[in-house]
Backbone as CSV, one residue per row, in Angstrom:
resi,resn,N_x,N_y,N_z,CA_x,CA_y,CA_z,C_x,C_y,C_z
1,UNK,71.276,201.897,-160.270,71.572,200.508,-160.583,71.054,199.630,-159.442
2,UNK,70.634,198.167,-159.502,69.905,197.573,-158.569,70.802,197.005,-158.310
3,UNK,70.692,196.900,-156.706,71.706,195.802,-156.010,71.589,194.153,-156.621
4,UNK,72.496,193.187,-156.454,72.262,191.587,-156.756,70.750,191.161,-156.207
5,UNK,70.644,191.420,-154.952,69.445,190.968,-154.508,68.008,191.910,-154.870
6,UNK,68.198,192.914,-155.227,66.950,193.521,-155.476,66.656,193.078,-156.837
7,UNK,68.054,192.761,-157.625,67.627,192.250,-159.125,67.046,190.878,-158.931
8,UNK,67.426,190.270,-158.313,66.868,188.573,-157.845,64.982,189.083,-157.402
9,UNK,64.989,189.707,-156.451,63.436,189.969,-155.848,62.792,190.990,-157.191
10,UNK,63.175,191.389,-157.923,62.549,191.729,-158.943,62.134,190.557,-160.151
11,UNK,63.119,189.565,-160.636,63.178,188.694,-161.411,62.218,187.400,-160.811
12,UNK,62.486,186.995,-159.357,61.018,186.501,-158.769,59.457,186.640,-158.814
13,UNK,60.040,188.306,-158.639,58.205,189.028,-158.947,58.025,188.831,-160.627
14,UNK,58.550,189.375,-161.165,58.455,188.775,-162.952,57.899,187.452,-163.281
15,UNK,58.790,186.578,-162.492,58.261,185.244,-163.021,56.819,184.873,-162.328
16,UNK,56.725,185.131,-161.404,55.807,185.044,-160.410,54.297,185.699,-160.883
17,UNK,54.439,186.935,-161.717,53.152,187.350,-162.196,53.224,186.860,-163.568
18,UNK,54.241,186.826,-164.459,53.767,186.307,-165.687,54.080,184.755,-166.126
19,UNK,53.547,183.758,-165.164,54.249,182.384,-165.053,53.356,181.538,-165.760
20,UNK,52.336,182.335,-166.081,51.678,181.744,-167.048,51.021,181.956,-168.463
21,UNK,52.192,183.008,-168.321,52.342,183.928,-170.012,53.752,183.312,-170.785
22,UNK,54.326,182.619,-169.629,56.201,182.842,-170.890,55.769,181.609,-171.638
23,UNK,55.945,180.995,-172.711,55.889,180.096,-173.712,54.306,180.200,-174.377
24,UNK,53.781,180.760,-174.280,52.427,181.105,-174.730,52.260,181.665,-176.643
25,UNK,51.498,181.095,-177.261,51.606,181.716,-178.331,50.690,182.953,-178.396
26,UNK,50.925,183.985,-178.584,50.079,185.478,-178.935,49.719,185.816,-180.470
27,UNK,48.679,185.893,-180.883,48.024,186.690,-182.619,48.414,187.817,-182.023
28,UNK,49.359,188.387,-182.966,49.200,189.841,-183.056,49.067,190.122,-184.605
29,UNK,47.890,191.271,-184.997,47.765,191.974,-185.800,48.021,193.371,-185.879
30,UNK,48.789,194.027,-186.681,48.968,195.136,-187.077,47.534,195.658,-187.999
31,UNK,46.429,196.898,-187.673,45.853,197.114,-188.781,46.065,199.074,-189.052
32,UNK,45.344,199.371,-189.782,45.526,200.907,-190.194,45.770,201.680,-188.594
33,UNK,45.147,201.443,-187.798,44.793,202.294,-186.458,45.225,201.378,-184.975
34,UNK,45.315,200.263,-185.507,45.662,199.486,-183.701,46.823,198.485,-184.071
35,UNK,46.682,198.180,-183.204,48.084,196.797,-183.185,47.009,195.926,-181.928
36,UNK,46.786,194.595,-182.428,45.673,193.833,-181.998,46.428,192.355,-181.399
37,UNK,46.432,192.345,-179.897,46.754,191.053,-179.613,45.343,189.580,-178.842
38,UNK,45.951,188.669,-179.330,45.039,188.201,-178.829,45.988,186.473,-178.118
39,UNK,45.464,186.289,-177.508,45.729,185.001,-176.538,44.521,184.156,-175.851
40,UNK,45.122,183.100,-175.566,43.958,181.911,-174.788,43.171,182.838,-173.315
41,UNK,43.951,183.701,-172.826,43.708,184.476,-171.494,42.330,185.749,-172.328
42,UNK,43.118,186.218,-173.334,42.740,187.952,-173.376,42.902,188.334,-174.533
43,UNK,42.253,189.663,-175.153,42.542,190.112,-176.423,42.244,192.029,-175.884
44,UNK,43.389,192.498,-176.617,43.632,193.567,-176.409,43.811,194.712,-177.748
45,UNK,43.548,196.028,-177.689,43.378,196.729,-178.730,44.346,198.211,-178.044
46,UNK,45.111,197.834,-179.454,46.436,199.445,-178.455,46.512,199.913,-179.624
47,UNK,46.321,201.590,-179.372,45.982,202.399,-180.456,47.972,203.069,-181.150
48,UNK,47.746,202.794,-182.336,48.717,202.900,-182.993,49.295,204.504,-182.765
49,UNK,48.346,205.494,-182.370,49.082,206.440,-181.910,49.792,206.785,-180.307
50,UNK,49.231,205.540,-180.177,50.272,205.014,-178.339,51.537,205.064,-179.063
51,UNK,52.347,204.354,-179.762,53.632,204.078,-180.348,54.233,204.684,-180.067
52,UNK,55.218,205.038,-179.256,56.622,206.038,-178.838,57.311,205.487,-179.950
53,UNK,57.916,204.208,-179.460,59.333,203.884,-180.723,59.185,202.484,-180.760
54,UNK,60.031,201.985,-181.792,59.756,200.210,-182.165,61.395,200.197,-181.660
55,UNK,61.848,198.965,-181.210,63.395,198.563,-180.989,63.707,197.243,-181.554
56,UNK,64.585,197.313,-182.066,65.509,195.808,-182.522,66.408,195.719,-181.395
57,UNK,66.505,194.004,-181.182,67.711,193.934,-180.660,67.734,192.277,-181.371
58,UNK,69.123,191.682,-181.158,69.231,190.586,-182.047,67.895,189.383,-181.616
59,UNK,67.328,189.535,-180.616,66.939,188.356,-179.878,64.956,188.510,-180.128
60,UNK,64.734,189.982,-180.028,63.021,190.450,-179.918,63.060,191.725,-180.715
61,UNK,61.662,191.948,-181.224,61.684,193.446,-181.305,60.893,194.095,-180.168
62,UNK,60.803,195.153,-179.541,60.260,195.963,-178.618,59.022,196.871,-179.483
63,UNK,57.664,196.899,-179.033,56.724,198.057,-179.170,56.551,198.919,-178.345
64,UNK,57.706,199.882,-177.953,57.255,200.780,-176.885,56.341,202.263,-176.759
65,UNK,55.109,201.877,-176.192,54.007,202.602,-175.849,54.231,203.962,-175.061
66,UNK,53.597,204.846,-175.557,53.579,206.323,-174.535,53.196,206.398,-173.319
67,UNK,52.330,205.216,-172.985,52.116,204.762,-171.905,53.013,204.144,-170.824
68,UNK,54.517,203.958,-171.442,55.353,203.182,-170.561,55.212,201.372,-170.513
69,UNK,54.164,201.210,-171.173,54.089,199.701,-171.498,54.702,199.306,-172.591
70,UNK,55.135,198.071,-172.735,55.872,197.510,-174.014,55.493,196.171,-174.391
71,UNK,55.100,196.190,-175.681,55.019,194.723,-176.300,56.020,194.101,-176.921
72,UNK,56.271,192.761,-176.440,57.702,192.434,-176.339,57.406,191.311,-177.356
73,UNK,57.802,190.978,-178.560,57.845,190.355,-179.554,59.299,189.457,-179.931
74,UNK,59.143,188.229,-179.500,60.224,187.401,-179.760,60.803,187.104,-180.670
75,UNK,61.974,187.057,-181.625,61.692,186.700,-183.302,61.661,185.393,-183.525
76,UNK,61.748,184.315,-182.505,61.719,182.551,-182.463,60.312,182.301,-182.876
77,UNK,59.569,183.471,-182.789,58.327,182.336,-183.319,57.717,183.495,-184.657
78,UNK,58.790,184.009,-185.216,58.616,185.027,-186.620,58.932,183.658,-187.394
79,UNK,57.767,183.638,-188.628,58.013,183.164,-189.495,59.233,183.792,-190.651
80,UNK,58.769,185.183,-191.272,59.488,185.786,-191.865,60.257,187.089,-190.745
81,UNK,61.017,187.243,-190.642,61.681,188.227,-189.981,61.814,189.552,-190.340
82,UNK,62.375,189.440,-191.845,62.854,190.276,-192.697,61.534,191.340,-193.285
83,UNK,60.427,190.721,-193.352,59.069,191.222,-193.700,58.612,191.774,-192.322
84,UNK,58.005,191.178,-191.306,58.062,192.159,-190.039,58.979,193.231,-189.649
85,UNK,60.436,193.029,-189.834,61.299,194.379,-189.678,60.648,195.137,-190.792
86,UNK,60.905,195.105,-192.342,59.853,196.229,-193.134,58.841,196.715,-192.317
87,UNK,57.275,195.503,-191.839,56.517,196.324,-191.600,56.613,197.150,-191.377
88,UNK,57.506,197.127,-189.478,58.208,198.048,-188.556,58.379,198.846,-188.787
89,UNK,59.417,198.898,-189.963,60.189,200.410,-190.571,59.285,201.465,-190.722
90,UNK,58.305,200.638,-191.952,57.018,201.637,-192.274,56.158,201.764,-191.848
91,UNK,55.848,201.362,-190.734,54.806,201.909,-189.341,55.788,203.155,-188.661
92,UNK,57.048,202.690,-188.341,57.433,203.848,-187.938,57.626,205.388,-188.765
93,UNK,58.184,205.058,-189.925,57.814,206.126,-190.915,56.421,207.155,-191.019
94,UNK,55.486,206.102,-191.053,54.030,206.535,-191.052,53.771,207.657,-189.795
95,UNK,53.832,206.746,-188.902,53.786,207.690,-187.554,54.903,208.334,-187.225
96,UNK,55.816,208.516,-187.618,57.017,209.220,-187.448,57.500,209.395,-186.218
97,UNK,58.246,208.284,-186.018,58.280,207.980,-184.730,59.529,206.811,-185.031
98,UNK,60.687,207.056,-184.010,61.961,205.984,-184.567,61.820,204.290,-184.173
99,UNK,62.524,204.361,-185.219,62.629,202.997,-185.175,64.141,202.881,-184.929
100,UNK,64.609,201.769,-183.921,65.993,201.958,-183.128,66.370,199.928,-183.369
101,UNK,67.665,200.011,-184.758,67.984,198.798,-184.556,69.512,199.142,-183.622
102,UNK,69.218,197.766,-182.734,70.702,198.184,-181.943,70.855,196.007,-181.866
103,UNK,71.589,195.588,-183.164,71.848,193.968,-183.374,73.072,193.985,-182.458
104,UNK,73.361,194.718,-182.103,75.034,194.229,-181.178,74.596,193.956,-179.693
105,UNK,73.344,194.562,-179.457,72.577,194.741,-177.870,73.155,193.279,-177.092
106,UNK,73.578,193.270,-175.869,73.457,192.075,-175.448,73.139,191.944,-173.779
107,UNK,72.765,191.452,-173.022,72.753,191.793,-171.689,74.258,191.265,-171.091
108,UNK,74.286,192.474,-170.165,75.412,192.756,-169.358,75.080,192.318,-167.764
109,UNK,75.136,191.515,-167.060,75.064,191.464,-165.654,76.589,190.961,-164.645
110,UNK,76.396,191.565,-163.645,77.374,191.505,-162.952,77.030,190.386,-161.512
């Protein structure tokens, strides 16, 4: 568990490297073989058999990669919600690989 201050010097470094990513709009496409993002910075191609597991929580869904990277998907800027969770489901099905809703999730800090 991280001390108060190491969580503070971590949450600094966060903002500090991605300070010009938070409010940003991202294209992401789902196709047969990748999951395709693209932005004003960069466009990126992550192979659908990277996929460890997809996560719900009430606030984002999570794409977490075998790689230890994660694409972090907000649902504030989901048009339909209910149709992206399907996708989800059946991407995870496909690749067989879980899909983890946890709607009660909430952060805990001390």
């Amino acid at each position: 568990m991280l001390k108060s201050s190491q969580l503070k010097n971590c949450e600094r470094s966060v903002d500090e490297v991605y300070k010009n990513r938070f409010g940003q709009t991202v294209e992401i496409v789902f196709s047969d073989e990748t999951i395709e993002t693209k932005d004003k910075m960069c466009e990126a191609k992550l192979q659908l058999k990277n996929v460890e597991k997809i996560i719900e929580i009430p606030s984002h869904f999570y794409v977490k990669l075998l790689t230890g990277e994660t694409l972090i998907v907000p649902k504030n800027g989901i048009h339909d919600i209910e149709m992206l969770r399907d996708n989800l489901k059946n991407l995870c099905q496909r690749l067989s690989v879980n899909f983890v809703s946890d709607l009660t999730w909430t952060w805990h800090r001390k």
